[in-house]
N, C-alpha and C positions, 0 to 999 in steps of 0.2 A: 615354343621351345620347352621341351619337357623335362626337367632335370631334378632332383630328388633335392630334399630341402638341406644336406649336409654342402651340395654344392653350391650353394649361391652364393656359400663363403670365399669362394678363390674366384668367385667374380672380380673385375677389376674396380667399379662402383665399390662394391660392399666391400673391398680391404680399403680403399678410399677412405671408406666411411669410417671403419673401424682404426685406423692408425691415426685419423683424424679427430677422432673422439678420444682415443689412449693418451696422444700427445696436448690437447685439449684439458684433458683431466691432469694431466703433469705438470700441466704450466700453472694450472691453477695450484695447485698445492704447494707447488715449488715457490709463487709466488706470496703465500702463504710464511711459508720458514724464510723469506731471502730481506737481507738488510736493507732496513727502511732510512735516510739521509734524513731527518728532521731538520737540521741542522742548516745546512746551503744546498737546500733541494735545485737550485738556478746551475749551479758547478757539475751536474752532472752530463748538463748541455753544452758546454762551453768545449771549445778545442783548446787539447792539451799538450803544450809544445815543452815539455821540461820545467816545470812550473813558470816558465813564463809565461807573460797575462797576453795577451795574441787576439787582433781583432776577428774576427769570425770573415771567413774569405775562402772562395771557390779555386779552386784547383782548372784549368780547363786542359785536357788534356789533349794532344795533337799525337795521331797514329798514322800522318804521314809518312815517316820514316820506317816505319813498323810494317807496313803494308806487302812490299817489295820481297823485303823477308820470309812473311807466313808464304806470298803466294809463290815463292821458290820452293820453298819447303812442301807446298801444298804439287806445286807439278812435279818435282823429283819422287814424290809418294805414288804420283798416278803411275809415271814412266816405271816406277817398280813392282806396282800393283800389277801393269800390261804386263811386263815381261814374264812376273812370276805367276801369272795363271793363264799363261797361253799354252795350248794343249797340246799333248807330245806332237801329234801332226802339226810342224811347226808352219810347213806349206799350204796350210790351207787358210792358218792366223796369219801369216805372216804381212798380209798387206796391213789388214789392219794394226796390228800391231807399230809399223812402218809410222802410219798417217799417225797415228797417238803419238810417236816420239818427235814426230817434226812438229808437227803441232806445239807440243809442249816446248823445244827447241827452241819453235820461232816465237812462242810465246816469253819464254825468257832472256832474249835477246832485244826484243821490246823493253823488258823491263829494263836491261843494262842501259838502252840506248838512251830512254828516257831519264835513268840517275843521271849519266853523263853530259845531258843537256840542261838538265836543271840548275 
């Protein structure tokens, strides 16, 4: 690959490297000027719940409920995606077009069936 030495700048490597080295260099100095706790160096680790004192404890979070949601959300985006870029010749998309909306259809019908039975 032959390319003149101005380019190897908008290489994807060499902006890597260089926004890498920029922000490298900023932390360091930033970390330089930013306030040092002498004081209770231990309180900056600790969870802060409105100055009360709160044992340290994990959150586990459950996206059960969440799930059903995105993937409605995620097949009502496909079935708008098909319809809005099928080509004026609508007879010749049309099947497929068809097969994407049932699909989708029976795919969220599943999902209903399944909140309902849980």
């Amino acid at each position: 690959m032959n390319c003149p030495a101005a380019l190897i700048i908008v290489l994807p490597p060499a902006v890597f490297m260089l926004i890498f080295a920029f922000f490298l260099i900023l932390s360091f100095f930033t970390g330089k000027i930013s306030h040092k706790n002498s004081d209770n160096s231990e309180g900056k680790t600790k969870a802060y719940a409105c100055g009360e004192d709160v044992k340290e404890h994990r959150i586990r979070l459950n996206y059960g409920e969440f799930f059903p949601f995105a993937f409605f959300f995620t097949i009502m985006h496909v079935i708008a995606l098909v319809i809005a870029t099928s080509p004026d010749k609508i007879s010749d998309s049309l099947a497929v077009a068809l097969l994407f909306i049932a699909a989708a259809f029976l795919s969220i019908l599943i999902i209903f069936r399944r909140e309902r039975n849980d």
